[in-house]
N, C-alpha and C positions, 0 to 999 in steps of 0.2 A: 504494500500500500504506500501510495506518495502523500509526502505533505505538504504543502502550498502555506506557507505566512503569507498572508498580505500583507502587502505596505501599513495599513493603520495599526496591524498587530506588533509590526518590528518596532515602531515607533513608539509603542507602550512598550515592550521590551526596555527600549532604549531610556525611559522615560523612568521605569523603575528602577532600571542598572543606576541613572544619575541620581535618582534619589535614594538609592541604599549605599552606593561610592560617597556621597558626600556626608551618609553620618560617620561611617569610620573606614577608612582602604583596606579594601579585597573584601569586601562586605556586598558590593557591588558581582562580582564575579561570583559569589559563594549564592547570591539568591538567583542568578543564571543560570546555574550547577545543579541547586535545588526546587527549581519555582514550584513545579509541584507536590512539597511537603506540607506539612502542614506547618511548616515555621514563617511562611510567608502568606497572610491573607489576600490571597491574587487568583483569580477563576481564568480560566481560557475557555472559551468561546467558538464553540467549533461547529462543523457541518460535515457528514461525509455526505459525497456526490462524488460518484463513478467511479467507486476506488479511491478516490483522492479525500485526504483530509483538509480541508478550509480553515486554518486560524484565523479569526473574523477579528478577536480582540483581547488581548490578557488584560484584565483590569485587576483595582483595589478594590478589595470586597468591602472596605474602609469607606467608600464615598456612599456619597447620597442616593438611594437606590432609584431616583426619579432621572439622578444625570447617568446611571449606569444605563438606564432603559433607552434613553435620547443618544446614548451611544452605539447603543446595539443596533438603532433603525435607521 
């Protein structure tokens, strides 16, 4: 099975990496490592279609569940 990131998904990647790099170094690369533990509250967001795995969005289970929804559509 393949997996497809979208673009808006990398960019939450990216977006988490900076915000767990900038409370303490390699903090950043260790929640990359582990996103899906349960040491990080961050959901990915997916769809399979034809084989293929869709990452739509990795978010903060942390926000406002009204801006998570307005994200997802």
């Amino acid at each position: 099975m393949k997996v497809q990131i979208l673009d808006e998904a990398q960019q939450d990647l990216v977006d988490g990496y900076r915000f767990y790099e900038g409370q303490v170094a390699g903090l950043g690369d260790y929640f990359l490592d582990s996103l899906l533990s349960k040491r990080f509250p961050f959901a990915v967001y997916y769809r399979v279609e034809n084989a293929i795995v869709r990452v739509y969005a990795v978010l903060d289970c942390r926000r406002d569940p009204s801006w998570i929804r307005d994200r997802l559509t």
